[in-house]
Backbone and ligand atoms as CSV (ligand in chain L), in Angstrom:
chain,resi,resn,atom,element,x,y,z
A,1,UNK,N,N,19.049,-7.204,-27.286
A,1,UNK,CA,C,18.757,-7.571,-25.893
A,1,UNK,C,C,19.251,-6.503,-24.933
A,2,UNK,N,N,19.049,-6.575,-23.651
A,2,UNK,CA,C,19.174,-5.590,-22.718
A,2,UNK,C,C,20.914,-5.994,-22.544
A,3,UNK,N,N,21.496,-4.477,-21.857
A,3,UNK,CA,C,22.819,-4.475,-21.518
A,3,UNK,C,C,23.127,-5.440,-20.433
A,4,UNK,N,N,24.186,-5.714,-20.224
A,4,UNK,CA,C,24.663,-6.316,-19.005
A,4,UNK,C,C,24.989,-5.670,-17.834
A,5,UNK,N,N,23.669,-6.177,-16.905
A,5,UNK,CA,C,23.620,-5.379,-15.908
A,5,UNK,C,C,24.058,-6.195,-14.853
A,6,UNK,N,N,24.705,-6.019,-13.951
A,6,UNK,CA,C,24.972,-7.681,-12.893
A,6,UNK,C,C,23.930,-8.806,-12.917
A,7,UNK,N,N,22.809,-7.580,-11.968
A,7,UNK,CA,C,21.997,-8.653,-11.119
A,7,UNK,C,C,20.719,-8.972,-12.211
A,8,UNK,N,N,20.051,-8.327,-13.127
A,8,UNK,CA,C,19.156,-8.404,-13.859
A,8,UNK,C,C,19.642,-9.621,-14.731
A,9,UNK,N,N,20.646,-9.824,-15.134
A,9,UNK,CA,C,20.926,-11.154,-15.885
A,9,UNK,C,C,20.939,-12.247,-15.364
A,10,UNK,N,N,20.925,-12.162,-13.882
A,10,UNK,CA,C,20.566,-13.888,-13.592
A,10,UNK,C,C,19.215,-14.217,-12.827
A,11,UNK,N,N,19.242,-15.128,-13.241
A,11,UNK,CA,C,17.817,-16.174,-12.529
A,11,UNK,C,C,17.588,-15.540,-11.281
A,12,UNK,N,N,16.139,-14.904,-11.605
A,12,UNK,CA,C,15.581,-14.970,-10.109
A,12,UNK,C,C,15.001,-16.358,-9.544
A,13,UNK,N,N,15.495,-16.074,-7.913
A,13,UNK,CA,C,15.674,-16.961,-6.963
A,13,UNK,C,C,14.048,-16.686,-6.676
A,14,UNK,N,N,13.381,-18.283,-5.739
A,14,UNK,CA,C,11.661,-17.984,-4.910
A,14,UNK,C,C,11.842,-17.139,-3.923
A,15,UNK,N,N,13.099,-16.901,-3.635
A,15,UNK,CA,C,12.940,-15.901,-2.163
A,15,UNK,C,C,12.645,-14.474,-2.851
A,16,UNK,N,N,13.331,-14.014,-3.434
A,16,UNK,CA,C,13.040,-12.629,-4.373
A,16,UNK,C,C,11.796,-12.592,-5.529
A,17,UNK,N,N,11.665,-13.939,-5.722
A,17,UNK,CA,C,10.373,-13.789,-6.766
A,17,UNK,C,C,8.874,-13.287,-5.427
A,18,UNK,N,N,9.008,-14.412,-4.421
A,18,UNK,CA,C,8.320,-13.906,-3.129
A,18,UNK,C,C,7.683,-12.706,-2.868
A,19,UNK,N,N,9.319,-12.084,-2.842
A,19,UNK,CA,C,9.068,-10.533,-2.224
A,19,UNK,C,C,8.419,-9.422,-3.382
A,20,UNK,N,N,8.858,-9.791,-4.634
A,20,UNK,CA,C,8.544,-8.978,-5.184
A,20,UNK,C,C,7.113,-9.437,-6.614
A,21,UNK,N,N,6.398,-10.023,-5.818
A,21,UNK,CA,C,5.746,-10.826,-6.451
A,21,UNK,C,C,4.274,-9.159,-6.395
A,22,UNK,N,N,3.945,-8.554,-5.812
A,22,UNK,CA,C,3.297,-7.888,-5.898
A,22,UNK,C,C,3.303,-6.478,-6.827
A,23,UNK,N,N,4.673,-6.293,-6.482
A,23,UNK,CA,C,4.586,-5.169,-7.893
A,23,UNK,C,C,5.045,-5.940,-9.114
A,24,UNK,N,N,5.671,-6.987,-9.544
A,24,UNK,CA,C,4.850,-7.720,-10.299
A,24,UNK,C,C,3.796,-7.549,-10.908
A,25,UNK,N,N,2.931,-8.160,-9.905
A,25,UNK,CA,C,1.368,-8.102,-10.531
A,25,UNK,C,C,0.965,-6.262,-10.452
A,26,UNK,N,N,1.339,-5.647,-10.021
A,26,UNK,CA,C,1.229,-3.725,-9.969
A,26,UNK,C,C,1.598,-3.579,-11.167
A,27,UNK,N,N,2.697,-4.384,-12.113
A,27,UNK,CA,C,3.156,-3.977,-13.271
A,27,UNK,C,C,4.112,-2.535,-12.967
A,28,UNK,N,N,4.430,-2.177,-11.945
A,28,UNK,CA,C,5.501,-1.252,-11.433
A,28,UNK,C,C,6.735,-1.646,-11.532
A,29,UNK,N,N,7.190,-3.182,-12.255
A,29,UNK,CA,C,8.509,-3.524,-12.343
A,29,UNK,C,C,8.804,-3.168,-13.961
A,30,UNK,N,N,10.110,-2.506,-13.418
A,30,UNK,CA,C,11.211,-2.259,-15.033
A,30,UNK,C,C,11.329,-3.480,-15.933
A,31,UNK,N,N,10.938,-2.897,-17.169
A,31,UNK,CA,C,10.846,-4.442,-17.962
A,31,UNK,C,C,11.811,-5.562,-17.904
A,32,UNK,N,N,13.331,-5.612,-18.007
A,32,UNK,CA,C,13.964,-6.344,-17.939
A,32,UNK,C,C,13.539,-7.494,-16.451
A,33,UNK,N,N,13.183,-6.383,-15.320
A,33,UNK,CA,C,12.907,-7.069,-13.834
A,33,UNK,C,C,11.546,-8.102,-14.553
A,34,UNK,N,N,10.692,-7.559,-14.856
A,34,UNK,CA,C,9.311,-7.914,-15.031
A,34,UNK,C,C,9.955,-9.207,-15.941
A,35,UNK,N,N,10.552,-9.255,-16.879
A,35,UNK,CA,C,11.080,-10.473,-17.683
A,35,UNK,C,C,11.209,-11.829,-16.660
A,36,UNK,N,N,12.294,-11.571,-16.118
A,36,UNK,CA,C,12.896,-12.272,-14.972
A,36,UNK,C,C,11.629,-12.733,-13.967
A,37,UNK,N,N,10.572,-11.819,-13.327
A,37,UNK,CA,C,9.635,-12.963,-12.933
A,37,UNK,C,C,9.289,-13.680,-13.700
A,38,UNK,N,N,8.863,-13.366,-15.024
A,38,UNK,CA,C,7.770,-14.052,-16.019
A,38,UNK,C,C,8.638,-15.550,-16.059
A,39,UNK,N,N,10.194,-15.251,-15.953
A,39,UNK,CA,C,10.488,-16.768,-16.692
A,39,UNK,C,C,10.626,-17.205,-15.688
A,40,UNK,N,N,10.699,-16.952,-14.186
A,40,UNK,CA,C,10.869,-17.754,-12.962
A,40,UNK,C,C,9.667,-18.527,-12.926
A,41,UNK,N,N,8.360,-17.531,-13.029
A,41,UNK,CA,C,7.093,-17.984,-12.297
A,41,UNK,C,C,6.655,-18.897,-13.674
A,42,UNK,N,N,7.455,-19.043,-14.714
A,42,UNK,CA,C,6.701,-20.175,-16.226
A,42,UNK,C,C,7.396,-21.768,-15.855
A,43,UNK,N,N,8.518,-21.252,-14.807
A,43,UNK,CA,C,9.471,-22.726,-14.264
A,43,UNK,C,C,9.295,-23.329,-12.985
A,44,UNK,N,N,8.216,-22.524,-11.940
A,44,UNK,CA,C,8.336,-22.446,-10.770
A,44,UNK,C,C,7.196,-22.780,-10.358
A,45,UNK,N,N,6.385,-23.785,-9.796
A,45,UNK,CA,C,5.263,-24.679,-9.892
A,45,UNK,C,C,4.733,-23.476,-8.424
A,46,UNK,N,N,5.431,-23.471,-7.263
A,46,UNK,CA,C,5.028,-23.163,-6.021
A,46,UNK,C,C,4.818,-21.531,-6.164
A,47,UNK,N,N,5.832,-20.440,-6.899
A,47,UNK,CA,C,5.717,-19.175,-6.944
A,47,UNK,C,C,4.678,-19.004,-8.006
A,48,UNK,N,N,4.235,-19.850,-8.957
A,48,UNK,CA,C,3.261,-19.860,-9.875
A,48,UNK,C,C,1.876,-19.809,-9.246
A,49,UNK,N,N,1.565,-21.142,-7.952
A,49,UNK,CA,C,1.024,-20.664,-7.282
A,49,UNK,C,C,0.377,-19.538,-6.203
A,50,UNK,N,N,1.576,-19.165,-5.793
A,50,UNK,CA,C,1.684,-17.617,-4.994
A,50,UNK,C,C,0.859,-16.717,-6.023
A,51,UNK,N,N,1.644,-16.447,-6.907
A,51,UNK,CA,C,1.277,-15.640,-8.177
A,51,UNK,C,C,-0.515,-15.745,-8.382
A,52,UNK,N,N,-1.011,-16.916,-8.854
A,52,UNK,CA,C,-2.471,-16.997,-8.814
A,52,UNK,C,C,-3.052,-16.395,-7.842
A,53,UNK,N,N,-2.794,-17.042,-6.690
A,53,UNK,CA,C,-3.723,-16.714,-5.174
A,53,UNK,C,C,-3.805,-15.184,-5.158
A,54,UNK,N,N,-2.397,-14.272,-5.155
A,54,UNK,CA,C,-2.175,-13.042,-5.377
A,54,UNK,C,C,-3.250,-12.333,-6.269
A,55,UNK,N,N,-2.911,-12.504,-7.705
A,55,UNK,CA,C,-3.990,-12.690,-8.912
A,55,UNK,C,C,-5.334,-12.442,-8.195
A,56,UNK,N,N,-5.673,-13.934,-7.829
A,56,UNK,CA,C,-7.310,-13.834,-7.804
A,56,UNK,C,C,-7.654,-12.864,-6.547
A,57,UNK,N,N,-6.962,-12.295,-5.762
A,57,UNK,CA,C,-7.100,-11.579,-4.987
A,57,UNK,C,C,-7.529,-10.313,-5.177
A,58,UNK,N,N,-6.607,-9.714,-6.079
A,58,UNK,CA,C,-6.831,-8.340,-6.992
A,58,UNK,C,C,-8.192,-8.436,-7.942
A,59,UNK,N,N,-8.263,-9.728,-8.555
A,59,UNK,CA,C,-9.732,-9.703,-9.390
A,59,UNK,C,C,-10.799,-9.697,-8.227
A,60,UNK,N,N,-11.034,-10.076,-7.097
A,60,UNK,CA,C,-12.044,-10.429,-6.381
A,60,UNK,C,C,-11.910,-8.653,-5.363
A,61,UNK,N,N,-11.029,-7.989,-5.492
A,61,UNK,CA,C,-11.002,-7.282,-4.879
A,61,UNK,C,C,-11.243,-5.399,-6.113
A,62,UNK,N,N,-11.281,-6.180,-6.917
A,62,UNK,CA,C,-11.932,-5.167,-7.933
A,62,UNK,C,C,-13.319,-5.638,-8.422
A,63,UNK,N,N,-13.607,-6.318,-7.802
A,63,UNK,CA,C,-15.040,-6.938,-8.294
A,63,UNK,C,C,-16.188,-6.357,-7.235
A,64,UNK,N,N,-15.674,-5.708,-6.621
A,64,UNK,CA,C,-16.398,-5.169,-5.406
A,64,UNK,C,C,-17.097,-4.248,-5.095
A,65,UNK,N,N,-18.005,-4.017,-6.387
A,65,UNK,CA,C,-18.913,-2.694,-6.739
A,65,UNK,C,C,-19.258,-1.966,-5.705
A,66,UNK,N,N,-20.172,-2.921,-4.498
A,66,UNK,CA,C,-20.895,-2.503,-3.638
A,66,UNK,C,C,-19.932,-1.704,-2.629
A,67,UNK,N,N,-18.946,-2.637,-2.696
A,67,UNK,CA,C,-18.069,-1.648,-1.517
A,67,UNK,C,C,-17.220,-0.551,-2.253
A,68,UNK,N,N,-17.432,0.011,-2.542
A,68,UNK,CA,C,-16.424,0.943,-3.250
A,68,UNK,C,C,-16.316,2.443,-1.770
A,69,UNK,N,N,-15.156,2.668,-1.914
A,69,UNK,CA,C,-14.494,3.764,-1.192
A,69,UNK,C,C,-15.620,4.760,-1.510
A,70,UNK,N,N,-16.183,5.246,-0.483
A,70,UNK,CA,C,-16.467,5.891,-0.523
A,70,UNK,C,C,-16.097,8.030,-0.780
A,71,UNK,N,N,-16.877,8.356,-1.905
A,71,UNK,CA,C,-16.274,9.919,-2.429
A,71,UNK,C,C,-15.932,10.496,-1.554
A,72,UNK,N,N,-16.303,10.918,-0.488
A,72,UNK,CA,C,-15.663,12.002,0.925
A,72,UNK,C,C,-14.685,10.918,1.651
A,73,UNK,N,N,-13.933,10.009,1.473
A,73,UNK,CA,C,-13.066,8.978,1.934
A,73,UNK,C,C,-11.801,9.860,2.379
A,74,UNK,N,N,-11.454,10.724,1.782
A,74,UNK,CA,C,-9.968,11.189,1.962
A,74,UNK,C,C,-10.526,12.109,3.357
A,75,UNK,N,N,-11.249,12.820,3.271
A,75,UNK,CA,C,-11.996,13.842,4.449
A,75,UNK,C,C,-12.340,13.436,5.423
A,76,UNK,N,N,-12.974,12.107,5.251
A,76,UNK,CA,C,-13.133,11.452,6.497
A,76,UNK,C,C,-11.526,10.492,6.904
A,77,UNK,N,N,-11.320,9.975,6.616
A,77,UNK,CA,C,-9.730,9.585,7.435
A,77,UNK,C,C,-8.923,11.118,7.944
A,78,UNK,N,N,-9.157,12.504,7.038
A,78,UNK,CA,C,-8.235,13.041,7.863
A,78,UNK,C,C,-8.506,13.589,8.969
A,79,UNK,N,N,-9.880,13.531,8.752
A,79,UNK,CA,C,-10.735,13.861,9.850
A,79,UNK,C,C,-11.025,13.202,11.494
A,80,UNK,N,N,-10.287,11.754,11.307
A,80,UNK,CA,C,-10.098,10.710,12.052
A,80,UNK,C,C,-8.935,10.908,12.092
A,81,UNK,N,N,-7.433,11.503,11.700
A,81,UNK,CA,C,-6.570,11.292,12.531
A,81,UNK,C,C,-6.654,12.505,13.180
A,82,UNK,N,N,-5.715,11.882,14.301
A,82,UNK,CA,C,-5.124,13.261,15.844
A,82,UNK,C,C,-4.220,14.380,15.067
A,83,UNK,N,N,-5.024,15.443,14.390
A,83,UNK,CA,C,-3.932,16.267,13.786
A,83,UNK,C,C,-3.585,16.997,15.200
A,84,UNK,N,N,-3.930,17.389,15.596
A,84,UNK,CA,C,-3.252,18.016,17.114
A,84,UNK,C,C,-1.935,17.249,17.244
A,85,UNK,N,N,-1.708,15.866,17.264
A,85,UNK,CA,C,-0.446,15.163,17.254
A,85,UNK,C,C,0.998,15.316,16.097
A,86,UNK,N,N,-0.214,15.670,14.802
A,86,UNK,CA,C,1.020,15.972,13.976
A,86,UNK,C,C,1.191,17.537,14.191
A,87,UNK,N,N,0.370,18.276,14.184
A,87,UNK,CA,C,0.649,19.380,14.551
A,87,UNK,C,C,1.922,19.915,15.539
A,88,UNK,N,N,1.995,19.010,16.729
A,88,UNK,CA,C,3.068,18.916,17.750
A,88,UNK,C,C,4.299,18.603,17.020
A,89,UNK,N,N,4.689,18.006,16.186
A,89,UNK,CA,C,5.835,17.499,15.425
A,89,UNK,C,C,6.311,18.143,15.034
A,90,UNK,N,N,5.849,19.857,14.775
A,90,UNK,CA,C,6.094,20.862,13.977
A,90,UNK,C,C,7.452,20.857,13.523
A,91,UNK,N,N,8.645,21.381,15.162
A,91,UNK,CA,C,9.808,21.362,15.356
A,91,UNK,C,C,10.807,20.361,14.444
A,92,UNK,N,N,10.096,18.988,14.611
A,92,UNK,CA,C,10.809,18.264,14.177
A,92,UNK,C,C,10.755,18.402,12.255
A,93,UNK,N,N,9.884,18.857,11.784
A,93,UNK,CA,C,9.634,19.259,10.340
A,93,UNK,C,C,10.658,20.047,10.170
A,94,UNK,N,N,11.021,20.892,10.745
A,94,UNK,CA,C,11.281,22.397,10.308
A,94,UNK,C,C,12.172,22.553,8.922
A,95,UNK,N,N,13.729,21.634,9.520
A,95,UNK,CA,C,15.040,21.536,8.729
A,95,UNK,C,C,14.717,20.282,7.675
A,96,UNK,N,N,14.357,18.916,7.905
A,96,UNK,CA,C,14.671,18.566,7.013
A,96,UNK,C,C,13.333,17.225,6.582
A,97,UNK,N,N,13.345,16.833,5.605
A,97,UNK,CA,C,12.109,15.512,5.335
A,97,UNK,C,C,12.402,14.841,6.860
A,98,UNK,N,N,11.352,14.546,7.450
A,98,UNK,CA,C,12.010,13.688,9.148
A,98,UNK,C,C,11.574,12.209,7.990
A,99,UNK,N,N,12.853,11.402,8.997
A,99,UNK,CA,C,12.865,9.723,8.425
A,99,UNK,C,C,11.259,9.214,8.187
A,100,UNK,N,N,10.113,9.527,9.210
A,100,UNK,CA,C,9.015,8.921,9.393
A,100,UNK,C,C,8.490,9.634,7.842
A,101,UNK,N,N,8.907,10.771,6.730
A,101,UNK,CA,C,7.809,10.942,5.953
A,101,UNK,C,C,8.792,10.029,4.247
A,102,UNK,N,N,9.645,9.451,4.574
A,102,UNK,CA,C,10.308,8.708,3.689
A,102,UNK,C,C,9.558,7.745,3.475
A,103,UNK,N,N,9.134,7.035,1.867
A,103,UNK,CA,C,8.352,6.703,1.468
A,103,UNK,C,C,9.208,5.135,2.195
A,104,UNK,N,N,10.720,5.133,2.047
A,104,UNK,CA,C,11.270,4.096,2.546
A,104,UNK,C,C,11.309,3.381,4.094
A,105,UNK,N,N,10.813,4.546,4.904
A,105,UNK,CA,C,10.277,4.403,6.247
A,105,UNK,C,C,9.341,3.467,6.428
A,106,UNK,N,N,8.472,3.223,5.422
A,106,UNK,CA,C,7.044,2.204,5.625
A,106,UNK,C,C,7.579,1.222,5.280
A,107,UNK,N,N,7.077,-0.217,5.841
A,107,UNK,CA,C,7.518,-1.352,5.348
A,107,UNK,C,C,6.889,-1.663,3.748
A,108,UNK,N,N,7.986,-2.324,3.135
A,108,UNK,CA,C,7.011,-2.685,1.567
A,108,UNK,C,C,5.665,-2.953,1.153
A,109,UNK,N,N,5.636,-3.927,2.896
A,109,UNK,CA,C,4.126,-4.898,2.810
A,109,UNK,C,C,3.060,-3.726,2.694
A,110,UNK,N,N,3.269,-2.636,3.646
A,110,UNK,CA,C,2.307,-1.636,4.162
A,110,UNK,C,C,2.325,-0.819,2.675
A,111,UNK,N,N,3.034,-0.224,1.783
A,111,UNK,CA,C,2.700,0.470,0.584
A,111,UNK,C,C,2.457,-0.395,-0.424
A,112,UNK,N,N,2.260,-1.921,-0.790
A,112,UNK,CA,C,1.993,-2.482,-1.632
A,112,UNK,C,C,0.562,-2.206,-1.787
A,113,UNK,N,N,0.169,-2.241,-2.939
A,113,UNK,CA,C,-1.248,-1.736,-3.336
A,113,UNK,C,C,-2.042,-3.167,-3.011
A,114,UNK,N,N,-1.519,-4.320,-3.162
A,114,UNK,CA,C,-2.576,-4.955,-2.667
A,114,UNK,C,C,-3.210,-5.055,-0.926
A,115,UNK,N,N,-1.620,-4.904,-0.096
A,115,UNK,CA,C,-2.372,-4.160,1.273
A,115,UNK,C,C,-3.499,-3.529,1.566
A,116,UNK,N,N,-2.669,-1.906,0.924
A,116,UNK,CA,C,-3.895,-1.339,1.018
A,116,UNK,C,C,-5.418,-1.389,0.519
A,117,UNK,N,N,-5.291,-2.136,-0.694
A,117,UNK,CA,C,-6.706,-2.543,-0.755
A,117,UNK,C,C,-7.227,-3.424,0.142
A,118,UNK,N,N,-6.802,-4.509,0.115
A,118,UNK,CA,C,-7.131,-5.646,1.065
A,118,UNK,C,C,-7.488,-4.994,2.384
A,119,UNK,N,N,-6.883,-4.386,2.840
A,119,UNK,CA,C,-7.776,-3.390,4.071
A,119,UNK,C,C,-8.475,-2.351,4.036
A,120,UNK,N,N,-8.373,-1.774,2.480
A,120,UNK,CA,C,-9.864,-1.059,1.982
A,120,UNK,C,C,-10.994,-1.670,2.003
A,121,UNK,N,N,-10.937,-3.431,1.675
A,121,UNK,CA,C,-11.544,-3.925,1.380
A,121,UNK,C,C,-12.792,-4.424,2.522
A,122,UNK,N,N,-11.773,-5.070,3.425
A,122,UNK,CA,C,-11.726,-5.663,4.980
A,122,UNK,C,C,-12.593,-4.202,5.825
A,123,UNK,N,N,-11.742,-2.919,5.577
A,123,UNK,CA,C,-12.742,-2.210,6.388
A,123,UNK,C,C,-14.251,-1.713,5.916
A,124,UNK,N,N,-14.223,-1.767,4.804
A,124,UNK,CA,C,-15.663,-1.246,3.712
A,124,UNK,C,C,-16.779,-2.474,4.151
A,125,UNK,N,N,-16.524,-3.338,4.133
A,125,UNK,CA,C,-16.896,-4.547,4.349
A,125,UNK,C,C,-17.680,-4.785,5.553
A,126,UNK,N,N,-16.776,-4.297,6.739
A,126,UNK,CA,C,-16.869,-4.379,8.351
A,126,UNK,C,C,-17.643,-2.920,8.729
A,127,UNK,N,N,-17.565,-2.263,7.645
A,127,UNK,CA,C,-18.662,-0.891,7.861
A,127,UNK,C,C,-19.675,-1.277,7.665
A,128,UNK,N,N,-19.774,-1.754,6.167
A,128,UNK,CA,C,-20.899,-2.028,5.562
A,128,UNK,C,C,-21.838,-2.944,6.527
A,129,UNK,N,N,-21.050,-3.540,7.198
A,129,UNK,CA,C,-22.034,-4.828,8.490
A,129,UNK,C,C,-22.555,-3.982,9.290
A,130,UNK,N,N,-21.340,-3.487,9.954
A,130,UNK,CA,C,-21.560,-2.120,10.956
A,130,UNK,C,C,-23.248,-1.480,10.489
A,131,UNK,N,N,-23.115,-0.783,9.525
A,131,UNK,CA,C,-24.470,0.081,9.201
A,131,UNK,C,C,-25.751,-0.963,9.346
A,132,UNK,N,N,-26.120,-1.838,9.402
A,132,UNK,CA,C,-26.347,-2.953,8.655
A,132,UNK,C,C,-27.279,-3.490,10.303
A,133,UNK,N,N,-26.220,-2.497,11.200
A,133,UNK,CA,C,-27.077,-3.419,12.619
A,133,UNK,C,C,-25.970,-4.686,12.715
A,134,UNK,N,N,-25.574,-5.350,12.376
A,134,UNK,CA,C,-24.538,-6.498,12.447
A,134,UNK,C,C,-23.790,-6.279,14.156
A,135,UNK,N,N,-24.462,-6.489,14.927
A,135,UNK,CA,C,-23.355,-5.629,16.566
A,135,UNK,C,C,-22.447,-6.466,17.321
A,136,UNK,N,N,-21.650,-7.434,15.848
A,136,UNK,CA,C,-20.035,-7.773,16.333
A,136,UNK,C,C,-19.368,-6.869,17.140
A,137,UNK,N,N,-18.942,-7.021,18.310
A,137,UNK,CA,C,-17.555,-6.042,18.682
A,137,UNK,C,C,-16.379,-6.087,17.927
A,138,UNK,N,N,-16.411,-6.896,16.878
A,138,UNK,CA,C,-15.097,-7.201,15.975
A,138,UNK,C,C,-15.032,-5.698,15.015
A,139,UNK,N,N,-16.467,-5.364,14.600
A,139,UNK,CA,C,-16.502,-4.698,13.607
A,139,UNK,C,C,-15.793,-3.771,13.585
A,140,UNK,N,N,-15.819,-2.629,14.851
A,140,UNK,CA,C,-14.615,-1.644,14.215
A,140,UNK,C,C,-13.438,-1.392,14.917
A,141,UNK,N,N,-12.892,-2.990,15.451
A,141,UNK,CA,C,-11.643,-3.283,15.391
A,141,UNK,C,C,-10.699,-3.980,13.448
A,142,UNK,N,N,-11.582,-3.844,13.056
A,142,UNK,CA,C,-11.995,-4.378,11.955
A,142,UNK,C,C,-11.569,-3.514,10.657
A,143,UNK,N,N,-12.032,-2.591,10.794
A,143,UNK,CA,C,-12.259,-1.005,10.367
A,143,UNK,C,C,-11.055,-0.675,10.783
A,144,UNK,N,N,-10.760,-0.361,12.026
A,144,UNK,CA,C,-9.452,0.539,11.589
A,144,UNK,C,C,-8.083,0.126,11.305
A,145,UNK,N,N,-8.020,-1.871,11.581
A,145,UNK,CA,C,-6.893,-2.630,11.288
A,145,UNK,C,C,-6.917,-1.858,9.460
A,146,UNK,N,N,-7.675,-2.601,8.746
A,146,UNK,CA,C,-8.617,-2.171,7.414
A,146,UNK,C,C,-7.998,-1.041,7.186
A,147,UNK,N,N,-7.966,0.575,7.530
A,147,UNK,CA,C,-7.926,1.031,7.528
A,147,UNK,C,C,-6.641,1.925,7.743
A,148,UNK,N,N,-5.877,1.135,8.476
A,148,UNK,CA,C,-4.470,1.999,8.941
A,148,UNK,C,C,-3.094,1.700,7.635
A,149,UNK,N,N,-2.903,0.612,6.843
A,149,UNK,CA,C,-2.295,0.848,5.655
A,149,UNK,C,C,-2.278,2.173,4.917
A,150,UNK,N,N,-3.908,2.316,4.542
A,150,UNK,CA,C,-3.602,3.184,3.956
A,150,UNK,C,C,-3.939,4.837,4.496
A,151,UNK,N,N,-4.567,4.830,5.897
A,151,UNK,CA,C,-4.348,5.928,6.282
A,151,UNK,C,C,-2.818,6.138,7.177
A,152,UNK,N,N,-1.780,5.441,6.965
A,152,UNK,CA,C,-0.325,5.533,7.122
A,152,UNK,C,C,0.092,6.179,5.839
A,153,UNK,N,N,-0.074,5.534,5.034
A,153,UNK,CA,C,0.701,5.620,3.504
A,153,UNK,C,C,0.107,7.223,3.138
A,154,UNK,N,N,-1.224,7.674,3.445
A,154,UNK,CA,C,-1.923,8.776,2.816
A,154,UNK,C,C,-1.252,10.118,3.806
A,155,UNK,N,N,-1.465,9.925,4.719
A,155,UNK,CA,C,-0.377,10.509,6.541
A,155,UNK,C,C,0.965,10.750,5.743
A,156,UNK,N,N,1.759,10.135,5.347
A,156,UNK,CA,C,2.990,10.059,4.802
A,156,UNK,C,C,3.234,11.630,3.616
A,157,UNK,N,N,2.043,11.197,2.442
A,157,UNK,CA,C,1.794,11.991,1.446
A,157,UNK,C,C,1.502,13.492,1.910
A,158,UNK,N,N,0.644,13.627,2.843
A,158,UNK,CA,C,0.088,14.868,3.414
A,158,UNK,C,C,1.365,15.616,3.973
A,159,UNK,N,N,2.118,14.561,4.920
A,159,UNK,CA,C,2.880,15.456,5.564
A,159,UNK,C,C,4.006,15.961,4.500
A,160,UNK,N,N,4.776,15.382,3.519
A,160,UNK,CA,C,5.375,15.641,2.850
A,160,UNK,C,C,5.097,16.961,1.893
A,161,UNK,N,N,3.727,16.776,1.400
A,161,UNK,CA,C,2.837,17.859,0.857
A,161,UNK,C,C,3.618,19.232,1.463
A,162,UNK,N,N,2.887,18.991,3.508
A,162,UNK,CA,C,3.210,20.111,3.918
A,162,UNK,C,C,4.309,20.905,4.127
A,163,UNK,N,N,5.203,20.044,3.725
A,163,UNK,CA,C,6.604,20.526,4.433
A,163,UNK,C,C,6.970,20.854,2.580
A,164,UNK,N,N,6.738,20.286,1.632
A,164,UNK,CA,C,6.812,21.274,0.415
A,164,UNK,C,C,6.173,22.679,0.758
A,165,UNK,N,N,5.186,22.961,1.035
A,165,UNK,CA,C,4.507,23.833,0.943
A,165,UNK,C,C,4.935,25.292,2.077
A,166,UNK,N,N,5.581,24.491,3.596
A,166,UNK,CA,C,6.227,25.585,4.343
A,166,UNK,C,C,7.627,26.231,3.731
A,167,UNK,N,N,8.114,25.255,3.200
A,167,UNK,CA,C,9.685,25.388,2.584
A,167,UNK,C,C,9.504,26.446,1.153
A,168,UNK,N,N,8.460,25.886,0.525
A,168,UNK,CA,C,8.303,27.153,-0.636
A,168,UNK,C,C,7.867,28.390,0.428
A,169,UNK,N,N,7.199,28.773,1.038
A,169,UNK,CA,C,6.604,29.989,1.910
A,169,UNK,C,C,7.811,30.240,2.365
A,170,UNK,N,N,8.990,29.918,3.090
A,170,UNK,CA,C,9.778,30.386,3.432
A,170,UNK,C,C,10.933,31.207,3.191
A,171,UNK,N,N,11.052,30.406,1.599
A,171,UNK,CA,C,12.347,30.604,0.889
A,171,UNK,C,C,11.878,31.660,0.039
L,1,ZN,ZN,ZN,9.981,-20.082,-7.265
């Protein structure tokens, strides 16, 4: 069996099964962790539930042929943000990772993969109407709610990228 680690040996609680109910289902939890949901959510009638709804979320959200992300997707979001704005930040790059490109800076909710799909999903969706003639004013308020998870989380990656990339040029 696994060593004795404090917190991994006891019963997870619904408040922590809750929170971490998504990488969970990501399968991003360390096995011993991943144990510990399995036997919460086999005893736990209400997080069992959570767990499903979660579940069928990810199946219904991979079931989604028609909407699929489109191939030039990364080009077009960067193309949509204000690089002139990050550009201005320069200064603040210079010396060190700034707090805003810490993966820990984003809230959990916002890098959980089901987020960002779910607003991959939500904006593909609200395009797809969009093209479609559909002339909600919702639509691309729609789109860029949809849309800002993961063009935050991708913003994050880039800038980090860059500041690898000035720091090797420099040194
Ligand atoms: Zn529970």
């Amino acid at each position: 069996m696994y060593g004795r680690k404090n917190k991994s040996d006891q019963p997870l609680g619904c408040k922590e099964c809750k929170q971490g109910l998504q990488e969970y289902l990501d399968g991003t939890l360390e096995k011993p962790e991943s144990l510990r949901f399995f036997l919460h959510l086999r005893e736990c009638t209400a997080c069992q539930e959570e767990h499903d709804r979660l579940q069928g979320l990810f199946r219904m959200l991979e079931s989604l042929p028609d909407h699929e992300v489109p191939a030039d997707f990364d080009g077009a979001v960067l193309a949509s943000v204000p690089y002139a704005a990050y550009q201005a930040m320069e200064p603040l790059r210079r010396d060190r990772v700034p707090v805003f490109l810490e993966e820990a800076f984003l809230p959990r909710f916002v890098r959980a993969r089901v987020t960002r799909l779910v607003g991959l999903g939500v904006a593909s969706v609200a395009m797809a109407l969009a093209l479609r003639g559909d002339g909600s004013v919702l639509l691309p308020v729609l789109i860029v709610t949809g849309l800002l998870p993961e063009i935050v989380v991708r913003l994050q990656g880039l800038g980090r990228r860059a500041l690898e990339t000035t720091r090797r040029a420099e040194s």
